[in-house]
N, C-alpha and C positions, 0 to 999 in steps of 0.2 A: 617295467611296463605300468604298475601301476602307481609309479611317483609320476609319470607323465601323466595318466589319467588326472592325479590331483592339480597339478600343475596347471593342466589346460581348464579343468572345473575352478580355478581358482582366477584366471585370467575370466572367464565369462561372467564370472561374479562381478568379478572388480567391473567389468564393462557397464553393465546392468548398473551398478552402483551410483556408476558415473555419469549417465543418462536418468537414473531418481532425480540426481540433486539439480537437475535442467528446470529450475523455478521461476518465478518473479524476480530474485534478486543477480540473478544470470542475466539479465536486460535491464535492470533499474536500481536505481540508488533513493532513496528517499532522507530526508536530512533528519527526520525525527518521525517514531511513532508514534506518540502522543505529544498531546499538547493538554497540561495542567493549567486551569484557570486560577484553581489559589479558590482561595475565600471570595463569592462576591454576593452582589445586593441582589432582591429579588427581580425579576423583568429585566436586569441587566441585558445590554445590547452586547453580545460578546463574538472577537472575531480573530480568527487567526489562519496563520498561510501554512503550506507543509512544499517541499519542495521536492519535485521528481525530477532524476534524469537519468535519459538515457545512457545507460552504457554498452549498450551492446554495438553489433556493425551493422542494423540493419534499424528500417523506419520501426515506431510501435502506433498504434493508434488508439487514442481512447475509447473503449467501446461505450461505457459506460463510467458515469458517477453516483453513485446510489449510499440515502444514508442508511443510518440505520433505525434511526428514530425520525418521526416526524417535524420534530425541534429542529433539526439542525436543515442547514441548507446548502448546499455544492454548487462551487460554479468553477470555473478559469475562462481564460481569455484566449482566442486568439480559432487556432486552426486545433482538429483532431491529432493530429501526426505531432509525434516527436522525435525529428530525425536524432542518428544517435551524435552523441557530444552533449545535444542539446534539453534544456531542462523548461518544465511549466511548473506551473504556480497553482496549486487548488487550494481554495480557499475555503474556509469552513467559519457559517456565520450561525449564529443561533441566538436564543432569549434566555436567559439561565430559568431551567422549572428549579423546583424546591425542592430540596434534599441537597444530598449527594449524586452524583451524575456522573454516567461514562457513558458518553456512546462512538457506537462503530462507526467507521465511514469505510467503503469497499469504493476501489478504482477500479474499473474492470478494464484490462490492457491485451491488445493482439497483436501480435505480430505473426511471421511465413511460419510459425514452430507449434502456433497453438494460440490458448486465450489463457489468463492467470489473473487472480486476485491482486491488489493490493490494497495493506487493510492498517489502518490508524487510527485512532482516539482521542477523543475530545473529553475531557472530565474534570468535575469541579467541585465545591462546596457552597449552597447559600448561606449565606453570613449566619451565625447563632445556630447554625447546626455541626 
């Protein structure tokens, strides 16, 4: 009786486990989390894409694009909704400040299950640092 006990405590574990791991990358694929600029000059115009796609079976909608610094800028094109199969394009533009540099970008994406992060980075070096 009570290896059934464990048995069945052991099955509700695993369940719970398996509904944790129900995140951002359960609906989304993204091609890279950062993007390294390398060495560059100072005001440098600096730009680059990150690419999402849906992998789930169901629409997702952008709710939000938010960065995380003031520097940088977010945009894509087109409509909210990424039906699944299908993949957008956000782009991340900025000015290079001085120093060393990393900053966040947060996707904020919903879909019928919930709402979830998704989070990438820009970062770089100004030349002679």
């Amino acid at each position: 009786m009570k290896s059934i006990g464990i048995f069945l405590f052991a099955i509700l574990l695993s369940a719970v486990s398996l509904r944790a791991q129900n995140d951002a990358f359960s609906y989304v694929s993204i091609d890279k989390s950062e993007h390294d600029f390398g060495k560059v000059e100072a005001n440098s115009k600096l730009e680059c894409t990150f690419k999402i796609k849906n992998i789930s079976v169901e629409p997702l909608v952008i709710r939000s694009i938010a960065r995380g610094h003031s520097s940088v800028i977010l945009s894509y094109e087109g409509e909210k909704i990424i039906m699944p199969g299908n993949s957008k394009t956000i782009k991340a533009r900025l000015r290079a400040p001085g120093g060393p540099f990393s900053r966040r970008c947060v996707v904020e994406i919903g879909s019928n299950n919930g709402e979830f992060e998704l989070s990438f980075f820009v970062k770089g070096n100004l030349s002679g640092n």
